[in-house]
NUVEXTI-539616 format. One record per residue: y, x, z of N, C-alpha, C in turn; residue number from 1. Coordinates in steps of 0.2 Angstrom, whole numbers, m for minus. Layout:
BEGIN
{{Y X Z} {Y X Z} {Y X Z} NUM}
...
# end
This chain:
BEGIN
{{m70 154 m298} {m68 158 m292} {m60 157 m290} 1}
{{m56 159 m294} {m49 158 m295} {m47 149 m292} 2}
{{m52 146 m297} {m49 136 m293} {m51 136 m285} 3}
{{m56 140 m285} {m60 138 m280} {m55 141 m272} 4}
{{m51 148 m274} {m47 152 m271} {m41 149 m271} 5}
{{m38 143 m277} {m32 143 m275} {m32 134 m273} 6}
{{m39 130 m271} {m39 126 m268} {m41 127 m260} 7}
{{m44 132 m260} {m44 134 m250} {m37 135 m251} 8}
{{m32 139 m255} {m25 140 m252} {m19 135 m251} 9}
{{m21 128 m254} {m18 122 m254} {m20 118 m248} 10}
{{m26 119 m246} {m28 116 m240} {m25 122 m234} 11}
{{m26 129 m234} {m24 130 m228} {m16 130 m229} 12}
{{m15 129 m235} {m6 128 m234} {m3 119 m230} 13}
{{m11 114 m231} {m7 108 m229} {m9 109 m221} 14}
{{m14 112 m221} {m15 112 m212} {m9 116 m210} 15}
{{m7 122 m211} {0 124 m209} {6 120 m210} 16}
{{5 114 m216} {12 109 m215} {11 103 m208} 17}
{{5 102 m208} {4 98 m203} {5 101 m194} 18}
{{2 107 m196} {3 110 m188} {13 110 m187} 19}
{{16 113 m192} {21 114 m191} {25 106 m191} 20}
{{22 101 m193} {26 95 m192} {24 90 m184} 21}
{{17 94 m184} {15 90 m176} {20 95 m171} 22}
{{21 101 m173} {24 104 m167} {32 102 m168} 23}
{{36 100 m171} {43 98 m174} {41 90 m171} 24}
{{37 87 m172} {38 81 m168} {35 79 m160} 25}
{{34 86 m158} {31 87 m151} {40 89 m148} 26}
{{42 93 m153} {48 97 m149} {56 92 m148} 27}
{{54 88 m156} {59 83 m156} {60 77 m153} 28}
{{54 73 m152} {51 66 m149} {50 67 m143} 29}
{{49 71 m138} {46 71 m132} {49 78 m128} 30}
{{53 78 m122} {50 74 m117} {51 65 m118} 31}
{{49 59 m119} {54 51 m120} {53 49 m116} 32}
{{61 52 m113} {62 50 m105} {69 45 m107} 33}
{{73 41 m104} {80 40 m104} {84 47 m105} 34}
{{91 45 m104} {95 51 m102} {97 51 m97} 35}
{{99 54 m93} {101 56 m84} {104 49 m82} 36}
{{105 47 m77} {109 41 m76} {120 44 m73} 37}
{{123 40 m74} {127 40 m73} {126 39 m65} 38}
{{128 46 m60} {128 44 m53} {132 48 m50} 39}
{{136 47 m44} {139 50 m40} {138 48 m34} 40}
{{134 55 m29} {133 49 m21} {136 53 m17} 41}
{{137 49 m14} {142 51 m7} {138 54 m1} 42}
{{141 62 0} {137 64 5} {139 63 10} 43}
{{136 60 12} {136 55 20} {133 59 27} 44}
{{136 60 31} {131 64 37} {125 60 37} 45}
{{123 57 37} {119 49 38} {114 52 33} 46}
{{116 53 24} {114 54 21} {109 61 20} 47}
{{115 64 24} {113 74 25} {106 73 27} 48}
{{110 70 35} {102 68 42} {96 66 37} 49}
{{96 60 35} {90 58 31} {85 62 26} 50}
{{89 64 22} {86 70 17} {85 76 18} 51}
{{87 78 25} {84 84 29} {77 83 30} 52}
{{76 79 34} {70 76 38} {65 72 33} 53}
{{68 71 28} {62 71 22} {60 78 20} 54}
{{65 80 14} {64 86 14} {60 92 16} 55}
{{61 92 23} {58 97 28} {51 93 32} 56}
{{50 87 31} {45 85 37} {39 80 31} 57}
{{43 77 25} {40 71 22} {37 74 15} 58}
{{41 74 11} {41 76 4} {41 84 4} 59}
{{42 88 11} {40 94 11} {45 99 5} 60}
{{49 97 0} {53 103 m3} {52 107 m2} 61}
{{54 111 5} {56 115 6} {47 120 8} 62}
{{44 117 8} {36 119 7} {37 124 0} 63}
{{39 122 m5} {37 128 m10} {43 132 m13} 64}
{{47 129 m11} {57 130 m15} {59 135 m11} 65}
{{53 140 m3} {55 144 1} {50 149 1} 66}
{{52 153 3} {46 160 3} {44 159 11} 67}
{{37 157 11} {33 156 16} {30 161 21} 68}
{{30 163 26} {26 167 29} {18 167 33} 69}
{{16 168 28} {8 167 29} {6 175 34} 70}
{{8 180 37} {9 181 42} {9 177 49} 71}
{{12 173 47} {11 166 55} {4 160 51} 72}
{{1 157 55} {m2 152 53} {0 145 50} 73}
{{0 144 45} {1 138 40} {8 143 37} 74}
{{8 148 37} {15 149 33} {22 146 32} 75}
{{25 147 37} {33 143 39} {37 147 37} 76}
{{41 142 33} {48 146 29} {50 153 33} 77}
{{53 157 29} {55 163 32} {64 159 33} 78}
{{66 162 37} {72 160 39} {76 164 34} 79}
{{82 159 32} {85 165 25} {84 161 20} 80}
{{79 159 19} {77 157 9} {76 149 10} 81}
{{77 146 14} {77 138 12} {77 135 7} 82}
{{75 135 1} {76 132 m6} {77 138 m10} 83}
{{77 144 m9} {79 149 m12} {72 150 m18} 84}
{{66 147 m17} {62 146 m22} {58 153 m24} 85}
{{53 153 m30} {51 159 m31} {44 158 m28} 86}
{{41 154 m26} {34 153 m25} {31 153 m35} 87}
{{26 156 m32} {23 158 m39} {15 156 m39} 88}
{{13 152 m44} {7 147 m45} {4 147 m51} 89}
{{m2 150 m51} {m7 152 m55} {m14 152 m58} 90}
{{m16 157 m63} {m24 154 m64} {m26 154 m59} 91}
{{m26 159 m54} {m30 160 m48} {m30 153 m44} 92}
{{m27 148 m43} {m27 143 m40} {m31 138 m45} 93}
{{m32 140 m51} {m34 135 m57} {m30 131 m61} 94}
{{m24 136 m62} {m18 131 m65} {m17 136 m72} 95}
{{m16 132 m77} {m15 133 m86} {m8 137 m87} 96}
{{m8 142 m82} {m1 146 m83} {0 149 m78} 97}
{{8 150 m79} {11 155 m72} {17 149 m71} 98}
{{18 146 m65} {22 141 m63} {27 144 m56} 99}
{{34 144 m57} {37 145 m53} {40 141 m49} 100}
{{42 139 m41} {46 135 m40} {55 137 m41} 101}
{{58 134 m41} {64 133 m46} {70 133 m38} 102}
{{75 138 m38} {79 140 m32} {83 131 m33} 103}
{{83 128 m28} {87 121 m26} {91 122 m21} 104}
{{95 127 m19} {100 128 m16} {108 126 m20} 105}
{{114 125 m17} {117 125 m22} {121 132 m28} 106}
{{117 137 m26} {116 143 m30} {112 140 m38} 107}
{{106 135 m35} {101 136 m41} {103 128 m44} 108}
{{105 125 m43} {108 116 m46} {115 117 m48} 109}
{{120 121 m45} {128 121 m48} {127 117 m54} 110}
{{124 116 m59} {124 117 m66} {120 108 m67} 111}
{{121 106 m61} {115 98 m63} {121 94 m59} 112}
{{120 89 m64} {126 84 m60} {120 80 m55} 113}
{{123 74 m50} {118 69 m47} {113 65 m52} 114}
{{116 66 m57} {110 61 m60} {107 63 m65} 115}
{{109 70 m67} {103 77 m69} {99 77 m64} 116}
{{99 77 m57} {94 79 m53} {91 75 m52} 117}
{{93 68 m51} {88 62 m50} {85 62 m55} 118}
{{85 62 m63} {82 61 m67} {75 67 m69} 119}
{{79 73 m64} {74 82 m64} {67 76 m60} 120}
{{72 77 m52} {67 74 m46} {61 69 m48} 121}
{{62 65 m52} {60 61 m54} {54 58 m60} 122}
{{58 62 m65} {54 61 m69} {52 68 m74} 123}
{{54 76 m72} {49 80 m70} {55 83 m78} 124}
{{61 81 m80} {65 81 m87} {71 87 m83} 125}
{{72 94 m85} {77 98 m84} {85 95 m87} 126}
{{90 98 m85} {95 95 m89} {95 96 m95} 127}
{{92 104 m100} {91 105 m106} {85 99 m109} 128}
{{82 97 m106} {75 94 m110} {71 95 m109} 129}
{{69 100 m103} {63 106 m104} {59 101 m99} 130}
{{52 98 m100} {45 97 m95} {45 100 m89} 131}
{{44 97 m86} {40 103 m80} {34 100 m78} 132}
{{28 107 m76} {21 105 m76} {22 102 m67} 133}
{{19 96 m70} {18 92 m62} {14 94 m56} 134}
{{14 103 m57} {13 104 m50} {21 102 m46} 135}
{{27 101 m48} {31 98 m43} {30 90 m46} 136}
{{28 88 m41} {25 79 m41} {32 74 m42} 137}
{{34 74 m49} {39 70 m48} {35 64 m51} 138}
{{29 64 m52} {26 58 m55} {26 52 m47} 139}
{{27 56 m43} {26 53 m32} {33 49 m31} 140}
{{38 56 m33} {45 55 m31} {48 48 m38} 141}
{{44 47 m42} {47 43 m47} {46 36 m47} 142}
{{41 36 m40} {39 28 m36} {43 27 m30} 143}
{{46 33 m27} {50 33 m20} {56 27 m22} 144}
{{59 25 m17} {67 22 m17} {71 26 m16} 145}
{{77 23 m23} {79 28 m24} {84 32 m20} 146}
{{86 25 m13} {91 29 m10} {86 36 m8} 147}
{{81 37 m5} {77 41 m3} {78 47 m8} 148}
{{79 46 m13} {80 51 m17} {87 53 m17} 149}
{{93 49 m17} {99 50 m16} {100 55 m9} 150}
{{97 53 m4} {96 57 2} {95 64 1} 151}
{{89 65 m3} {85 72 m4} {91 74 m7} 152}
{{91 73 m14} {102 77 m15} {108 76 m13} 153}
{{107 71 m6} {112 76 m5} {111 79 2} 154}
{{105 82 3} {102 87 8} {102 96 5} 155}
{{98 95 m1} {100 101 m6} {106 104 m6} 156}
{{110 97 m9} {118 100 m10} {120 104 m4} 157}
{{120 101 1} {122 104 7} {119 111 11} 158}
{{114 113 7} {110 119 10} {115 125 8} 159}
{{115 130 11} {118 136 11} {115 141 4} 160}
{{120 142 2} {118 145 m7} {114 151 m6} 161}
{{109 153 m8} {108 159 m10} {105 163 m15} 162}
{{107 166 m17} {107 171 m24} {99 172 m26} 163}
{{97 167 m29} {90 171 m30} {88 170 m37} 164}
{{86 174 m43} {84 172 m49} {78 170 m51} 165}
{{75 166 m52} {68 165 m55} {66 164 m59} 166}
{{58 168 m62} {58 168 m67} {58 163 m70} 167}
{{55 161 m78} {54 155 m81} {45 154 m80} 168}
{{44 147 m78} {38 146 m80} {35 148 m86} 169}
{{28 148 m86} {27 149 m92} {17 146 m94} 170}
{{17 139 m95} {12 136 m98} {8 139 m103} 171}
{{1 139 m103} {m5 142 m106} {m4 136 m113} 172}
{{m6 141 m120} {m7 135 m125} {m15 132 m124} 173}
{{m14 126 m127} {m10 122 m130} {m7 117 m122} 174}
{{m7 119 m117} {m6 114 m111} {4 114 m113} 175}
{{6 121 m113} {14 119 m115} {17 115 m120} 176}
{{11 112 m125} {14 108 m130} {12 100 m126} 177}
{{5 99 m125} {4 93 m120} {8 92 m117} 178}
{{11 97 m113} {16 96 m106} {23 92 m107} 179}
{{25 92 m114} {30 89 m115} {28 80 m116} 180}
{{21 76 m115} {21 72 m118} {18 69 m109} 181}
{{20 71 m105} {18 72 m95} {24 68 m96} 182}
{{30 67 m95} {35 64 m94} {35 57 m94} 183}
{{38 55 m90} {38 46 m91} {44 44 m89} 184}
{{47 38 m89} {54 37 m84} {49 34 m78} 185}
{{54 35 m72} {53 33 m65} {51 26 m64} 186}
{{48 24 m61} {45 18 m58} {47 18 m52} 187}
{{53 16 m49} {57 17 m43} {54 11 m40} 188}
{{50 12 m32} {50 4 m29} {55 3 m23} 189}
{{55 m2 m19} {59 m2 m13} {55 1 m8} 190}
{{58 5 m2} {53 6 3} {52 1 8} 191}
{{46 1 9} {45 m6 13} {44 m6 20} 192}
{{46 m10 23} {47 m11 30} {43 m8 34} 193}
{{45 m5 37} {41 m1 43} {37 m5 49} 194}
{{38 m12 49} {34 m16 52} {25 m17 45} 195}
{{28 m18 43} {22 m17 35} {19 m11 36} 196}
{{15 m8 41} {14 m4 41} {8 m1 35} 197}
{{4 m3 35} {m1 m2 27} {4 1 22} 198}
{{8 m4 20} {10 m4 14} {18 2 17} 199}
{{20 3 22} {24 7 22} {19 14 24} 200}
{{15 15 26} {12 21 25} {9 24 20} 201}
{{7 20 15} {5 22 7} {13 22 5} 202}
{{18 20 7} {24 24 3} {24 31 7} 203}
{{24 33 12} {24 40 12} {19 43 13} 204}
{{13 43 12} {8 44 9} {8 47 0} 205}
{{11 43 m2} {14 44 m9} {19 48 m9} 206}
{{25 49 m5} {31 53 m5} {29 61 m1} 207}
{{23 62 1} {21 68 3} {15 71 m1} 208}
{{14 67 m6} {9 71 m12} {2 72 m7} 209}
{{m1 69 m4} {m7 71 3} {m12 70 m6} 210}
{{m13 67 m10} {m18 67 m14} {m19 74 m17} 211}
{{m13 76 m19} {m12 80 m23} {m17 87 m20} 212}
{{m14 88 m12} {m20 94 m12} {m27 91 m8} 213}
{{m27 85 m8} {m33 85 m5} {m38 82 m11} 214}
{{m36 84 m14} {m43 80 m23} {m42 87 m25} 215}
{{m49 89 m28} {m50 93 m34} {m48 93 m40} 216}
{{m46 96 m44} {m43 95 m51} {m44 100 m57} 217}
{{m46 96 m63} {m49 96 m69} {m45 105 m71} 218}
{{m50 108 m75} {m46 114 m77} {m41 115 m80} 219}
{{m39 106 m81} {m30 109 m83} {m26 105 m78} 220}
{{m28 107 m71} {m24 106 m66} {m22 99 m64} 221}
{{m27 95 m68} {m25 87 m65} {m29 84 m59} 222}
{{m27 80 m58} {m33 77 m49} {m38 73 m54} 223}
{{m43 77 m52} {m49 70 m52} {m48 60 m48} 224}
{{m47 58 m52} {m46 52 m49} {m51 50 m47} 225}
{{m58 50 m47} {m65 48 m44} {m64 49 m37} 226}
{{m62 53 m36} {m65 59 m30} {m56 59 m25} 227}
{{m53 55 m27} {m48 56 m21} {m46 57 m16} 228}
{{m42 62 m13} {m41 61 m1} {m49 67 m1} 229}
{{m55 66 m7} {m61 69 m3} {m61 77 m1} 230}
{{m54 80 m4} {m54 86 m3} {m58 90 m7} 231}
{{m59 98 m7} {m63 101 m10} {m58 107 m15} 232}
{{m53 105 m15} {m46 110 m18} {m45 117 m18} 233}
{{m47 121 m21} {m47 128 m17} {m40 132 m17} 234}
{{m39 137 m12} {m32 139 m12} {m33 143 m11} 235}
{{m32 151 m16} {m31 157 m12} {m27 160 m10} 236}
{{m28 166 m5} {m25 168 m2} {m22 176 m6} 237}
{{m17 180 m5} {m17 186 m8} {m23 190 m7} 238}
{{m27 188 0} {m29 195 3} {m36 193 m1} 239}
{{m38 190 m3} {m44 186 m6} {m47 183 m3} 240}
{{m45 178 3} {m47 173 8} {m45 166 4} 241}
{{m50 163 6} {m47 156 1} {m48 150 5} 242}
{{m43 144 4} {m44 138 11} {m46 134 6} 243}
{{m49 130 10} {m51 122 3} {m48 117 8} 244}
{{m47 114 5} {m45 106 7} {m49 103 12} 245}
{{m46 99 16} {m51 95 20} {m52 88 15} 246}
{{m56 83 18} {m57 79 14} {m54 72 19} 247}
{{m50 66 17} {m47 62 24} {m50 57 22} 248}
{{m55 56 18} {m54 48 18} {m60 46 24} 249}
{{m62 40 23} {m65 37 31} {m71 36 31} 250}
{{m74 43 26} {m83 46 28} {m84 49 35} 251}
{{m88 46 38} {m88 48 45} {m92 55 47} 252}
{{m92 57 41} {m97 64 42} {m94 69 41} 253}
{{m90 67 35} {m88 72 30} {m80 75 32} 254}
{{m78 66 32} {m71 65 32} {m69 63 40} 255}
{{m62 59 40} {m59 58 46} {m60 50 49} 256}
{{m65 48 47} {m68 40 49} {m70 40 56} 257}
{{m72 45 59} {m73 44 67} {m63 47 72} 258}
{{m59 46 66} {m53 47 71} {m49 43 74} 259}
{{m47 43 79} {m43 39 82} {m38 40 81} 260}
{{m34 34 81} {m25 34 78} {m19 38 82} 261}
{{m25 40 90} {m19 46 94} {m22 53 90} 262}
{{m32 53 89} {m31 60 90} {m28 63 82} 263}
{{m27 56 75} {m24 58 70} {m16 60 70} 264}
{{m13 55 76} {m5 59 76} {m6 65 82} 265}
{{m9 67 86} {m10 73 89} {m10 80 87} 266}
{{m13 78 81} {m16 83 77} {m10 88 75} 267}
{{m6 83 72} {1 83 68} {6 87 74} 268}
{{7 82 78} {10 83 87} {11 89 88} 269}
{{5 92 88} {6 98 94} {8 103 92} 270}
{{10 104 86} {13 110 83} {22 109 85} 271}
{{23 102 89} {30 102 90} {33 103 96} 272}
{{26 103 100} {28 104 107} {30 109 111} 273}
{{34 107 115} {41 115 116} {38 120 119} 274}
{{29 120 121} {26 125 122} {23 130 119} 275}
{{21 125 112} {20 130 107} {21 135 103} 276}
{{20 141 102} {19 147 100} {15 149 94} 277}
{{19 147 89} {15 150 81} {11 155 81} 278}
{{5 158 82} {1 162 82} {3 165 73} 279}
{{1 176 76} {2 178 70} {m6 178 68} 280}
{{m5 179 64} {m15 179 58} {m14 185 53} 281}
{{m17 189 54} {m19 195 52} {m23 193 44} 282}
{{m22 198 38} {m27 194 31} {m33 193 35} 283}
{{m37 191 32} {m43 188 34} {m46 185 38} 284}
{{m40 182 43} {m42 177 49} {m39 171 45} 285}
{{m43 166 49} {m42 158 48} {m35 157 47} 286}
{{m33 156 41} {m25 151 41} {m24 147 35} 287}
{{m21 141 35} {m20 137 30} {m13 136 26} 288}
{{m14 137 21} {m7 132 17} {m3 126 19} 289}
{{m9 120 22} {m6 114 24} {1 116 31} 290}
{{5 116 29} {13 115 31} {13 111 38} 291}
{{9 114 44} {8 106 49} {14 109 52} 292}
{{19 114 53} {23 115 56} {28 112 55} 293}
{{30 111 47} {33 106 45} {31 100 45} 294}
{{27 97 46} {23 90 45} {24 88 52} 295}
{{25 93 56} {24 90 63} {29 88 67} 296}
{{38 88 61} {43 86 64} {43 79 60} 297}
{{37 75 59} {38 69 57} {36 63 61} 298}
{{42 58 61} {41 54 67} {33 51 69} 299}
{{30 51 75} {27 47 77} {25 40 73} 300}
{{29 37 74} {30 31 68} {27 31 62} 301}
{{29 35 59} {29 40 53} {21 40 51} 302}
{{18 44 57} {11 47 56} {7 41 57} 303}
{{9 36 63} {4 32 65} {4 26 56} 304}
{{9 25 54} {10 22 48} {3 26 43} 305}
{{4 32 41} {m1 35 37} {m9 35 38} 306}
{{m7 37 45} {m15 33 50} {m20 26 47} 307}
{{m13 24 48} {m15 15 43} {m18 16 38} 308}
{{m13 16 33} {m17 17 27} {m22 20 24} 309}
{{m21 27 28} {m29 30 26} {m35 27 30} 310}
{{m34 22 34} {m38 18 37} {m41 15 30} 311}
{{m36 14 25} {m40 8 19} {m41 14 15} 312}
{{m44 18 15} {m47 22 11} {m54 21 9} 313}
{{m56 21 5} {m66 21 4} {m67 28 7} 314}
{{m71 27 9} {m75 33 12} {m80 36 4} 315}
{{m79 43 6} {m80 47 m1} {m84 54 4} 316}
{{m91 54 4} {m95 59 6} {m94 66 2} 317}
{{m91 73 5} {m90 78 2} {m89 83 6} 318}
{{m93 87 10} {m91 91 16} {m91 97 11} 319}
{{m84 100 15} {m81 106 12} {m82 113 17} 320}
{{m81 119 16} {m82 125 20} {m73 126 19} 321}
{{m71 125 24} {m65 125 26} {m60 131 24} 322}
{{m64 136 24} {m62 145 22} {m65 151 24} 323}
{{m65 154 19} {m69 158 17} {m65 166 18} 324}
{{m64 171 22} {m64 176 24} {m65 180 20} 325}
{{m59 185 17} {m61 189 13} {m63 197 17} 326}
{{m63 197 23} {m68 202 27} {m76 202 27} 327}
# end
């Protein structure tokens, strides 16, 4: 009994050397990213302008880095927190933790140099080290051009400071050990000519994360890649109303296959037109997460490009119930 008792305790003592040596070369080997780049960019009005109208219209930032008011319909920043952050993201959505977005004013980056943040924006590496779980899509932004990205900071930089503390995330095990092994370095491309329209509307396309909520995803909050654009993503609401995604690819039952290239940028339009009026939405009335108030200050151009390329979408059959009332 004695051998038998002190050979289970040499075995559970080497499983405890190995967990303790996987988690020491989890902590010490990864995230294996570069280091920051050495960068200084010139904030340019040109540059400001540019990374505003991403920011707010394209790559959307200011979609989660703001306290939204889902009292109006689609939830438009509340005036005052522009990047002040504190959006809070959870099991309830089906995500392996509690994920905070992070204040990007220059209240909440003072402490990141240009090339801290392009390597944060990017490849998802705090300036400590620390992973971030890629519900902030820098895996999107880390195929963008980089002036594009030089834009977005120095649009940030320029936002009005404000004082806001948040918490720290906090990833469910074993996903917080995984998470360090998410990182990659950037696969920067150029953006391509906006004559190229295909290929320039899959670059923003890609710089607006459209996949990210319109695909379902795996219980540790990854996208299913089969099933992409087809929608099915469930979002809730505080009051216990939930929106699902639509589905865009070019099913013509399910999805956007029977639309035409005016009523797709229409759609987007008319939330910009000087007549319009943001309707308030009481809990349990129809309202959506999708940002079209933001979305809808993006050029024409812009949309008709996107147009395009979900034109080369395969058509993916999955009709969804758009929202569900908690009344």
């Amino acid at each position: 009994m004695k051998k038998l008792l002190k050979i289970a305790a040499y075995l559970i003592g080497a499983v405890i050397l190995i967990l303790i040596c996987v988690l020491a070369f989890l902590q010490l080997g990864f995230p294996k990213v570069d280091p920051a780049p050495e960068l200084s960019i010139e904030y340019t009005p040109d540059r400001i302008e540019r990374g505003a109208y991403l920011a707010n219209h394209v790559t959307v930032c200011m979609d989660c880095h703001s306290t939204r008011d889902f009292s109006e319909f689609s939830g438009p920043p509340k005036p005052g927190t522009l990047g002040a952050g504190g959006d809070r993201f959870d099991h309830s959505m089906g995500l392996p933790g509690v994920f905070f977005a992070k204040n990007i004013t220059p209240h909440g980056i003072s402490d990141y140099t240009d090339g801290e943040l392009f390597r944060l924006i990017t490849t998802g590496v705090t300036n400590d080290g620390r992973p971030m779980f890629p519900l902030m899509p820098y895996a999107y932004y880390g195929k963008m051009d980089p002036e594009d990205i030089y834009d977005i900071i120095a649009y940030i930089r320029s936002l009005p400071a404000v004082n806001s503390e948040i918490p720290d995330s906090e990833p469910d095990f074993p996903v917080n050990l995984i998470l360090r092994t998410m990182p990659v370095n950037a696969s920067p491309t150029k953006k391509p000519a906006s004559s190229d329209q295909v290929a320039y509307g899959g670059y923003l396309v890609n710089a607006s994360g459209c996949v990210e909520c319109h695909t379902q995803v795996s219980p540790q909050g990854m996208i299913l890649q089969d099933v992409k654009f087809s929608g099915g993503r469930s979002f809730p609401f505080p009051d216990g109303s939930i929106v699902i995604s639509s589905n865009i690819t070019q099913d013509t039952e399910t999805g956007i296959g029977n639309w035409t290239e005016e009523m797709f940028v229409g759609r987007f339009t008319q939330y910009a037109d000087s007549s319009y009026v943001n309707p308030k939405v009481a809990p349990g009335e129809f309202n959506t997460i999708m940002p079209w108030t933001m979305y809808s200050g993006m050029k024409e151009a812009d949309l008709r490009a996107i147009y395009a390329y979900l034109k080369t979408i395969d058509p993916i059959k999955n009709e969804v119930v758009k929202f569900t009332s908690s009344k």
